[in-house]
ZADREN-900571 format. One record per residue: residue in one letter; x, y, z of N, C-alpha, C in turn. Coordinates in steps of 0.2 Angstrom, whole numbers, padded with zeros to 4 digits, always signed. Each point is the difference from the previous one (the first is absolute). Example, Ala and Ser with C-alpha at 12.3 -4.5 7.8 and 13.67 -1.06 7.14 Angstrom:
2
a+0066-0028+0039-0004+0006+0000+0004+0006+0000 s-0002+0005-0004+0004+0006+0001-0004+0005+0003 
This chain:
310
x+0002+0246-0170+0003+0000+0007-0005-0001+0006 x-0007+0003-0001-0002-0002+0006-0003-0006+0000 x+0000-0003-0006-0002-0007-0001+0005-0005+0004 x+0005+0001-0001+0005-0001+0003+0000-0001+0008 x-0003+0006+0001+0001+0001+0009-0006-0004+0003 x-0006+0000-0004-0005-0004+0001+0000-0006+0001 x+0005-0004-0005+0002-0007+0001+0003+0000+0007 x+0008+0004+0001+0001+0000+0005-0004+0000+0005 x-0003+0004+0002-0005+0000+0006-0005-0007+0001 x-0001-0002-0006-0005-0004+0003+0005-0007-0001 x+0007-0002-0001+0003-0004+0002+0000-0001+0006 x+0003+0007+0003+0003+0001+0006-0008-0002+0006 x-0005+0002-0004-0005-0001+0006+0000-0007-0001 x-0002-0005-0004+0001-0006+0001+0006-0004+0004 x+0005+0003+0001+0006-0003+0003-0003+0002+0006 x+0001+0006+0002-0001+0001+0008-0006-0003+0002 x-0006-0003-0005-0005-0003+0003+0002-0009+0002 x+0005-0002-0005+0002-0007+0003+0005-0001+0004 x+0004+0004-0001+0008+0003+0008-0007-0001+0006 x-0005+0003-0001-0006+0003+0005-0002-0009+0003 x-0002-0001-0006-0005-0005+0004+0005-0006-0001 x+0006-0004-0001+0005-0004+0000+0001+0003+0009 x+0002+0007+0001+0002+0001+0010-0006-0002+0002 x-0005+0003-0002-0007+0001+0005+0000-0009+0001 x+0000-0004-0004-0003-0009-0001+0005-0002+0005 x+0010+0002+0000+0005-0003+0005-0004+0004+0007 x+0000+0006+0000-0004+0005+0009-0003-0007+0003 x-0007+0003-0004-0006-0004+0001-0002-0007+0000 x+0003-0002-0004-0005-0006-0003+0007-0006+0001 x+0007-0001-0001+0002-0004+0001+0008+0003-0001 x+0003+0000+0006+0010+0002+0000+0003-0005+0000 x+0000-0006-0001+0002-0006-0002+0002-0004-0005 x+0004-0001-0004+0000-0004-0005-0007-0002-0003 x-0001-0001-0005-0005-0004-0002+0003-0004-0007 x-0002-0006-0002+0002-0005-0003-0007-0004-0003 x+0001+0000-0008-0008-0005-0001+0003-0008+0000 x+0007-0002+0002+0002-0006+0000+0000-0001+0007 x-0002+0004+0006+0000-0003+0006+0003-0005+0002 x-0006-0005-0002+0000-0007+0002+0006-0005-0001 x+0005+0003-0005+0007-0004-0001+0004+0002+0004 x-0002+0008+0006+0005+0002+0003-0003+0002+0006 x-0004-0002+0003-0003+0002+0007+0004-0001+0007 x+0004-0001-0002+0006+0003+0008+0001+0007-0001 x+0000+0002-0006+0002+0010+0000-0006+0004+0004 x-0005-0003+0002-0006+0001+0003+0000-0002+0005 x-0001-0007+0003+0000-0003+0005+0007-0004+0002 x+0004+0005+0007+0006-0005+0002+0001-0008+0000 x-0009-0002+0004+0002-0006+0002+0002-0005-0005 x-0001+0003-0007+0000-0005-0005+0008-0006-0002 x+0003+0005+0005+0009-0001+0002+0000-0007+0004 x+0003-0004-0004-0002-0006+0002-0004-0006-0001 x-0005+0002-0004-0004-0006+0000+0000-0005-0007 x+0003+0004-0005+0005-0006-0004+0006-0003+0004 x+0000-0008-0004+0007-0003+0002+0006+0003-0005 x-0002+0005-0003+0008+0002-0003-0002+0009-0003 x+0008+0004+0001+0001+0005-0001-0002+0000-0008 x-0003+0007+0001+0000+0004-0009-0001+0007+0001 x+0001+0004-0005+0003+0005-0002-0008+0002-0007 x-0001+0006+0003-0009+0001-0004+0006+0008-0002 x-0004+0002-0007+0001+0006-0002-0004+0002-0002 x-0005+0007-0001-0005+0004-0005+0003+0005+0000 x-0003-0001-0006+0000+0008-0003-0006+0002-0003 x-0001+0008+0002-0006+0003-0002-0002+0004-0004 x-0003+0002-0006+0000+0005-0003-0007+0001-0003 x-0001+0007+0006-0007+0001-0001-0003+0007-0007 x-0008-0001+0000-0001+0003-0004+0005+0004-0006 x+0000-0005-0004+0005+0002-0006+0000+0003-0006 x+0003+0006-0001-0004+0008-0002-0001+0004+0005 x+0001+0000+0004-0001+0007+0003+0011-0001+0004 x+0002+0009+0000+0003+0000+0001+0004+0000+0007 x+0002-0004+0003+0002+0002+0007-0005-0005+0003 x-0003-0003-0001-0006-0006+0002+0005-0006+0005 x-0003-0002+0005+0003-0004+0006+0003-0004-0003 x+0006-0004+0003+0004-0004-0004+0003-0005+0009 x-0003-0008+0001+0004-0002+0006+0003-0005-0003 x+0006+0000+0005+0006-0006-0001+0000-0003+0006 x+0000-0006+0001+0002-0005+0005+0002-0005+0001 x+0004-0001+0004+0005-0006+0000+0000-0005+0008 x-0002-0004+0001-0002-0004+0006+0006-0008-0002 x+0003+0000+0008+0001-0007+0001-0001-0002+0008 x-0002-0008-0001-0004+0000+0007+0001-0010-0002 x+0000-0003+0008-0001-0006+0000+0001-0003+0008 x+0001-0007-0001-0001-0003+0007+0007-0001+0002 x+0001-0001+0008+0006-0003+0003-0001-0005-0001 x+0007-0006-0001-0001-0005-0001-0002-0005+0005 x+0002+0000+0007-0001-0002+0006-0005-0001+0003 x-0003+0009+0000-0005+0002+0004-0007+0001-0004 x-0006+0001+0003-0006+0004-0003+0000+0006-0002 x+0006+0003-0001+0000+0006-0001+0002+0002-0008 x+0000+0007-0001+0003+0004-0004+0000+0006-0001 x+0005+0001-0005+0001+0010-0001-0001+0001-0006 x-0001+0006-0002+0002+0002-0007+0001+0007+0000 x-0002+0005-0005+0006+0007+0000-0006+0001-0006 x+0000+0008-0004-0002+0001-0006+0000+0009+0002 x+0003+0004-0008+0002+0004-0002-0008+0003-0005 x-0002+0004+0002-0005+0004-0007+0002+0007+0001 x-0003+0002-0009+0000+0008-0002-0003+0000-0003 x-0005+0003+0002-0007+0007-0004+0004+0007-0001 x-0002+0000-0008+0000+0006-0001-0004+0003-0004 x-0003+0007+0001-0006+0003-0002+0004+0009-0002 x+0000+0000-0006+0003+0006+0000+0005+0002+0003 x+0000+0006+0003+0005+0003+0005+0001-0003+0007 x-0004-0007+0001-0002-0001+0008+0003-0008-0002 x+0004+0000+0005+0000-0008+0001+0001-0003+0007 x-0001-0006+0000+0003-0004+0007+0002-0007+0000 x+0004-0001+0004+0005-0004+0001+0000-0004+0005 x-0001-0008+0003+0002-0001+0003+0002-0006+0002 x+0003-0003+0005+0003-0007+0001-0004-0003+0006 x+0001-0006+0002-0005-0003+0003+0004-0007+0001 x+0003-0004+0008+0001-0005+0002-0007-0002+0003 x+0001-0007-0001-0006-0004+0004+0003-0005+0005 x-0003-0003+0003-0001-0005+0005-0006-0004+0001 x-0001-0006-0001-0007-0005+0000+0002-0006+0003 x-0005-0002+0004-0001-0008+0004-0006-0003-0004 x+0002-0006+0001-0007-0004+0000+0000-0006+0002 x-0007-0002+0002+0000-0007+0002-0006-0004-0002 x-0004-0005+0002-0004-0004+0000-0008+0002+0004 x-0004+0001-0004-0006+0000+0002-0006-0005+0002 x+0005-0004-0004-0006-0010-0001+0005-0002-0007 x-0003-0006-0003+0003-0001-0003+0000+0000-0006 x-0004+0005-0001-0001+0002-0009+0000+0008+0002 x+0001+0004+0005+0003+0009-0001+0006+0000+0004 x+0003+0008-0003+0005+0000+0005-0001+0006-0001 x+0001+0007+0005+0001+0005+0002+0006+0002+0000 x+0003+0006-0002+0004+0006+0000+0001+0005+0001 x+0003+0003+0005-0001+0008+0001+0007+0003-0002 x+0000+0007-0003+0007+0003-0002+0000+0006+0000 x+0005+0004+0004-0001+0007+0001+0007+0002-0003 x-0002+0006-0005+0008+0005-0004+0001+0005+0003 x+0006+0003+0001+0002+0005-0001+0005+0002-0002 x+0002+0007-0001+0002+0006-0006-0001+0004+0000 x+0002+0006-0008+0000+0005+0001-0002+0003-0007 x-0003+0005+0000-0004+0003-0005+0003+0007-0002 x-0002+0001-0006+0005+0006-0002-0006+0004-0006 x-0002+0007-0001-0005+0002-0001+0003+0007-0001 x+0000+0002-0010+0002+0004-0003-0004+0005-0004 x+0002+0006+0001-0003+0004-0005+0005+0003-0003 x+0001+0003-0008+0007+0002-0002-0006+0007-0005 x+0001+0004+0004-0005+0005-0002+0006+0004-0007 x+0003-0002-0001+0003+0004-0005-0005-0005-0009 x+0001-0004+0003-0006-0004-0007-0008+0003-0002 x-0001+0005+0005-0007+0001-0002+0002+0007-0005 x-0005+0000-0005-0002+0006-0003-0007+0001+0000 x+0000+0008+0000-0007+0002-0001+0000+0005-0006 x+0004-0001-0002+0001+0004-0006+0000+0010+0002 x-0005+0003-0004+0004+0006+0001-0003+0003+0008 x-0003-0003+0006-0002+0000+0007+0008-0002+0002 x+0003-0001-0002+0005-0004+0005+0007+0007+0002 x-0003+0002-0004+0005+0009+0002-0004+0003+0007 x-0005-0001+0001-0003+0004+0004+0000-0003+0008 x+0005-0006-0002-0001-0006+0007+0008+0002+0005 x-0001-0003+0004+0007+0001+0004+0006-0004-0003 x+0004+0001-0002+0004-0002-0005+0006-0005+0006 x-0001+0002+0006+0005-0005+0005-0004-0007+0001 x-0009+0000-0001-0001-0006+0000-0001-0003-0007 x+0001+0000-0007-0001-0003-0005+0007+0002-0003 x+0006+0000+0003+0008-0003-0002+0002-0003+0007 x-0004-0005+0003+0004-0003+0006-0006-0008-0001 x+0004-0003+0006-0006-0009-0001+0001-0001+0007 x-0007-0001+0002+0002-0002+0008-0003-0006+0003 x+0005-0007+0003-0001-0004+0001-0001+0000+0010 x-0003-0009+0001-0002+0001+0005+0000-0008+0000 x+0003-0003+0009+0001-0006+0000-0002-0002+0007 x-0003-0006+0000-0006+0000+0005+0000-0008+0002 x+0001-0004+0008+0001-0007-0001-0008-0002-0004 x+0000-0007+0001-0005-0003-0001-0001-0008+0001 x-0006-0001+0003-0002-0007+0001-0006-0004-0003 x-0002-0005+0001-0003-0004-0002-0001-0006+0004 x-0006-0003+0000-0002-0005+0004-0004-0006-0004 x-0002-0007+0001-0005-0005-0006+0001-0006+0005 x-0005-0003-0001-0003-0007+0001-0002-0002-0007 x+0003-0007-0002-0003-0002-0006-0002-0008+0003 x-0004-0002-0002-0005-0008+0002+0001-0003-0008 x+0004-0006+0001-0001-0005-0007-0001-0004-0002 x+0001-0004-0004-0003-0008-0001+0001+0000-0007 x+0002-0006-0003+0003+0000-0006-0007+0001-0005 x-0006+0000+0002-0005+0004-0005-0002+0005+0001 x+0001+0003+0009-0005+0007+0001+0007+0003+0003 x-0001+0007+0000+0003+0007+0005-0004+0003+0000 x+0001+0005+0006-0002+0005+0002+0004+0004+0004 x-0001+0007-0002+0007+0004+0005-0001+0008+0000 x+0000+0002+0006+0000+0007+0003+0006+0002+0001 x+0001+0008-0003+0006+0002+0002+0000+0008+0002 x+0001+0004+0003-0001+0007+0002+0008+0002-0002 x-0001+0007-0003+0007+0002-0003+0002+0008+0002 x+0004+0001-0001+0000+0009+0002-0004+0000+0008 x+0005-0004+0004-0003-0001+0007+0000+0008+0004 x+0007+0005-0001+0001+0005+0004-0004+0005+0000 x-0005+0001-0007-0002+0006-0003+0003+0006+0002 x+0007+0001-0002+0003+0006-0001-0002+0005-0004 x+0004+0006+0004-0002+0005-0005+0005+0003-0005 x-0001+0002-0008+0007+0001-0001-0001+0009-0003 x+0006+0002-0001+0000+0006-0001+0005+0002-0007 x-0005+0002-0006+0004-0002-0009-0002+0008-0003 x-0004+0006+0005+0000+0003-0003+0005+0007+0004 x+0002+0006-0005+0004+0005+0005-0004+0003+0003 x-0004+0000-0001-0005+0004+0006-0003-0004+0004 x+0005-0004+0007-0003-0004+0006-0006+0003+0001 x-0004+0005+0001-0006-0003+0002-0006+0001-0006 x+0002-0003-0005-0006-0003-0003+0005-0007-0005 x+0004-0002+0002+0003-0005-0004-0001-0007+0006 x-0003-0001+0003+0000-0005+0006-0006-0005-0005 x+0003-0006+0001-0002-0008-0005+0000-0007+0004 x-0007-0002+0001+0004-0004+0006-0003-0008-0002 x+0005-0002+0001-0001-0008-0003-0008-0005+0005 x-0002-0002-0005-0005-0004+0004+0002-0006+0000 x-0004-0003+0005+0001-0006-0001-0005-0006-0005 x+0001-0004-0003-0003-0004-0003+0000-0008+0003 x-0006-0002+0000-0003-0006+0003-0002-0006-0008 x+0004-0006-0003+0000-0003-0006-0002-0006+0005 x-0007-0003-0004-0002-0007+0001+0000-0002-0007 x+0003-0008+0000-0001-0003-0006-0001-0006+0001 x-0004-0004-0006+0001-0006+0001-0003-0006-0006 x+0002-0005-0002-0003-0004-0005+0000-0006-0001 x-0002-0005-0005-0002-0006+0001+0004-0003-0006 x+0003-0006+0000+0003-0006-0006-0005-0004-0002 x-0005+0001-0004-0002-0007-0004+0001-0005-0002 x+0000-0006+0000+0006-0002-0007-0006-0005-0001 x+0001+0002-0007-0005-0001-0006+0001-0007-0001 x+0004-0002-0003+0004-0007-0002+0008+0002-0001 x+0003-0005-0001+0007+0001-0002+0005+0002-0001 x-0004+0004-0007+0004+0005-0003-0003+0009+0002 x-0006+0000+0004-0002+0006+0002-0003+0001+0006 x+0002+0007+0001-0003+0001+0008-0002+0009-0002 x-0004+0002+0005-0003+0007+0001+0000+0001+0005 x+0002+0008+0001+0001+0004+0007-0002+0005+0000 x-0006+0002+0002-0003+0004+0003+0002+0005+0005 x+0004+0007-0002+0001+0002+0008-0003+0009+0002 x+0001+0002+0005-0004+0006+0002+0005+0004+0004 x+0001+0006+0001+0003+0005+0002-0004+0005+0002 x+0000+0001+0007-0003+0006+0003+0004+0005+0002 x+0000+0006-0001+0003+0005+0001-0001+0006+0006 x+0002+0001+0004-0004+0008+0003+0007+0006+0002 x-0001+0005+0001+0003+0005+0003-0003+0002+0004 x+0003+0002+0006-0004+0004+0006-0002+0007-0005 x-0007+0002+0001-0003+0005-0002-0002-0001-0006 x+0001-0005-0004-0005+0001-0008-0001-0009-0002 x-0006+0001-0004-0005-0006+0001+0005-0006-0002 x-0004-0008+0001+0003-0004-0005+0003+0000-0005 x+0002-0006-0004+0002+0000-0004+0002-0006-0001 x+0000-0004-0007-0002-0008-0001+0002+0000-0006 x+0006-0006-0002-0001-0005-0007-0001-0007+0001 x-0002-0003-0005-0004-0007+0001+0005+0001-0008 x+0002-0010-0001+0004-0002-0004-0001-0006+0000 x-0001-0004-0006+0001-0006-0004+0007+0000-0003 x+0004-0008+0002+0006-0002-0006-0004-0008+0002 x+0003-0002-0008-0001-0008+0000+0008-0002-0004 x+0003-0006+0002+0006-0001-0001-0001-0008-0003 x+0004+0000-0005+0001-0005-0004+0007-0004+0003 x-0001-0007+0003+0007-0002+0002+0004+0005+0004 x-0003+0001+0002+0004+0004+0006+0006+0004-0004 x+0001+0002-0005+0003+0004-0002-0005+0006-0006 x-0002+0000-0002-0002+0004-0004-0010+0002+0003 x+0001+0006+0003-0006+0004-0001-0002+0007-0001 x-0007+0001+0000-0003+0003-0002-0004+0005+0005 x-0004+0006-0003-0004+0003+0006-0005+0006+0001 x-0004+0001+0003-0004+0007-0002+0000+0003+0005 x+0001+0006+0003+0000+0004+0007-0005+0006-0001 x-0003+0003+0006-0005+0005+0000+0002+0003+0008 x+0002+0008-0002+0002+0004+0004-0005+0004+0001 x-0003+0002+0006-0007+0004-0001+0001+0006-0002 x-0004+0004-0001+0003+0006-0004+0004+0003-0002 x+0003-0005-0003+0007+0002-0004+0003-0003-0006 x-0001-0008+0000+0002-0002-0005-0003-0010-0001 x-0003+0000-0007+0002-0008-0003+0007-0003-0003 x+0004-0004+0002+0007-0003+0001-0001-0009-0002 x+0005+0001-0006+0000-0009-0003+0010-0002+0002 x-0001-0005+0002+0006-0003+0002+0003-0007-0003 x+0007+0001-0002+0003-0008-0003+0006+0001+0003 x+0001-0007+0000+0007-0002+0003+0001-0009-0001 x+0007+0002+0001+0002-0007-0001+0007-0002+0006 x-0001-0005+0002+0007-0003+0006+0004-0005-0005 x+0005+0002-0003+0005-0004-0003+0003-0005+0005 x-0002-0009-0001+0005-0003+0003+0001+0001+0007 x-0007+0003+0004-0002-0001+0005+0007+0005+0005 x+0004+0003-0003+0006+0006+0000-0001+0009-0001 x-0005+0000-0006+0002+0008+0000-0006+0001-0005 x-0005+0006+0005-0007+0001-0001+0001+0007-0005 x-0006+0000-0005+0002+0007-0002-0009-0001+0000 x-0002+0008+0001-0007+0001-0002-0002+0008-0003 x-0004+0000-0001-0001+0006-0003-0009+0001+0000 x+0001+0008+0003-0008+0004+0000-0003+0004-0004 x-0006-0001-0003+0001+0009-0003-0010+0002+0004 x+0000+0006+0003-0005+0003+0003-0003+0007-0005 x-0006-0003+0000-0005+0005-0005-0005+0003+0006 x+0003+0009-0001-0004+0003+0004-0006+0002-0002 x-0005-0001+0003-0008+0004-0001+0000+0005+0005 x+0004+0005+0000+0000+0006+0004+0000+0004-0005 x-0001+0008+0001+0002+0007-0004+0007-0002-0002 x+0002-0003+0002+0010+0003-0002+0001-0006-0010 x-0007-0003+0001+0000-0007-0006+0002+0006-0004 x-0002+0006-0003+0000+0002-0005+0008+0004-0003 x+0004+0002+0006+0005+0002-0001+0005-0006-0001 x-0001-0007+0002+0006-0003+0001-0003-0009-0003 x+0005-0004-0001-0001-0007-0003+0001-0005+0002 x+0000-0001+0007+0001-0004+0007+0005+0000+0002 x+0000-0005+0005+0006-0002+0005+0002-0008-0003 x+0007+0000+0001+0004-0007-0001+0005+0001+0007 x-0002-0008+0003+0005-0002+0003+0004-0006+0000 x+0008-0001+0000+0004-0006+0000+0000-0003+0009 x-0001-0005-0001+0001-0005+0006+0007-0004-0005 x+0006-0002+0005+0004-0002+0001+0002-0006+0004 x+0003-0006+0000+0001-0004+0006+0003-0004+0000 x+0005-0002+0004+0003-0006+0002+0001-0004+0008 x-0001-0007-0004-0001-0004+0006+0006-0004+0003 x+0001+0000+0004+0008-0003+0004-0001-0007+0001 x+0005-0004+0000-0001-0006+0004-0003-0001+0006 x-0006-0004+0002-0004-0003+0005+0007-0003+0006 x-0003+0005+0005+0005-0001+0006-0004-0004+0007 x-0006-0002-0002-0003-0003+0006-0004-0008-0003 
């Protein structure tokens, strides 16, 4: 039996250390979707990207992180976004949900983007979103085994959410080899309030500052390499950077290697059927403490491309 309770205990300490450092990583270090397919879907990150195709599509991920551990973050997304037909402009829309144990959020996001001519090999576009965000704790999922008799029992049988607007702002510069693009997100930095004791449950959204940018090779014919780079920042805690290689065979099938700074190595394939419907797939290998408890991250990328309206 106490064998028993010793297992327990050092279970339970390993969970409330990844519950621990999965919160502290969204607080601190990044409240924002994160994606190692990015680069198939960089409108979820930068508005202005609404528009700068000549035709609508429809991008899906799905997330699922560190695999083995229980409760471990899991994001879903769904983005559609394109150009008006007339105008330089464009909209798009996209739904995501994180979830991380007992905590999750929600939120939706309209866009709006211009763009016009800068010379005759770039063109520039700016795009600003807004929406609203939705941000949950369902304190009845947490145990702590036999501690949990000694807690307030009104706050671990209830779940208390919190809804909060949101905007987002981007300039993306392109050229059928190069882009580059800054976007600033979580513009309001609100404060939200998830725990029952208001005054130490106050969480206040930062904003994030996202530069990207990368280059098209094209090797001969049948191949091309893409070089691209992701800078990250939140107000109050350092950098943060991935750098990424794909090389594509015939414009439908490729390949990839990504490097997230202290976090994870990430290989990527993918293929665009018929120049219609993209599927891709991730899987990231952490060199963090958590490699030992769990067997990586796999992510789906999804897609479908419309008929060219311009």
């Amino acid at each position: 039996m106490k064998t028993i309770i010793l297992h327990m205990r050092k279970t339970l300490i390993v969970m409330l250390g990844v519950l621990g450092f999965s919160w502290t990583q969204q607080l601190q270090a990044q409240q924002i979707p994160q994606f190692t397919q990015y680069m198939f879907n960089n409108y979820i990150s930068n508005p202005a990207i609404a528009g700068t195709y000549n035709y609508f599509q429809i991008r899906m991920n799905e997330r699922i992180q560190w695999v083995g551990i229980d409760d471990a973050p899991q994001t879903t997304s769904i983005s559609l976004f394109g150009p008006l037909s007339k105008k330089d402009m464009g909209w798009g829309s996209y739904l995501f949900m994180d979830v991380t144990g007992p905590t999750s959020r929600m939120g939706f996001m309209g866009s709006y983007a211009y763009n016009m001519s800068l010379n005759e090999d770039f063109r520039i576009s700016g795009g600003i979103s807004f929406g609203v965000l939705q941000y949950k704790v369902d304190y009845s999922k947490l145990t702590l085994g036999e501690n949990q008799s000694t807690q307030d029992p009104v706050i671990f049988n209830t779940a208390q959410s919190a809804f909060t607007p949101d905007a987002s702002v981007g300039v993306y510069i392109y050229h059928s080899l190069y882009y580059f693009g800054v976007s600033a997100n979580q513009l309001f930095g609100q404060k939200l309030n998830l725990y029952y004791n208001p005054t130490n449950g106050v969480n206040r959204l930062k904003q994030h500052i996202l530069i990207s940018g990368g280059y098209r090779y094209i090797v001969n014919r049948y191949y091309d390499i893409e070089p691209g780079l992701l800078l990250k920042y939140m107000f109050g805690s350092p950098f943060q950077f991935e750098i990424n290689t794909k090389v594509t065979y015939r414009g439908q099938m490729w390949g990839g290697l990504s490097y997230r700074f202290r976090d994870a190595f990430s290989i990527l394939i993918g293929y665009n059927y018929k120049k219609r419907y993209i599927f891709g797939y991730s899987y990231d290998y952490s060199y963090t403490g958590l490699r030992k408890y769990q067997t990586g991250t796999h992510e789906i990328m999804i897609g479908y491309l419309f008929d060219k309206i311009k």
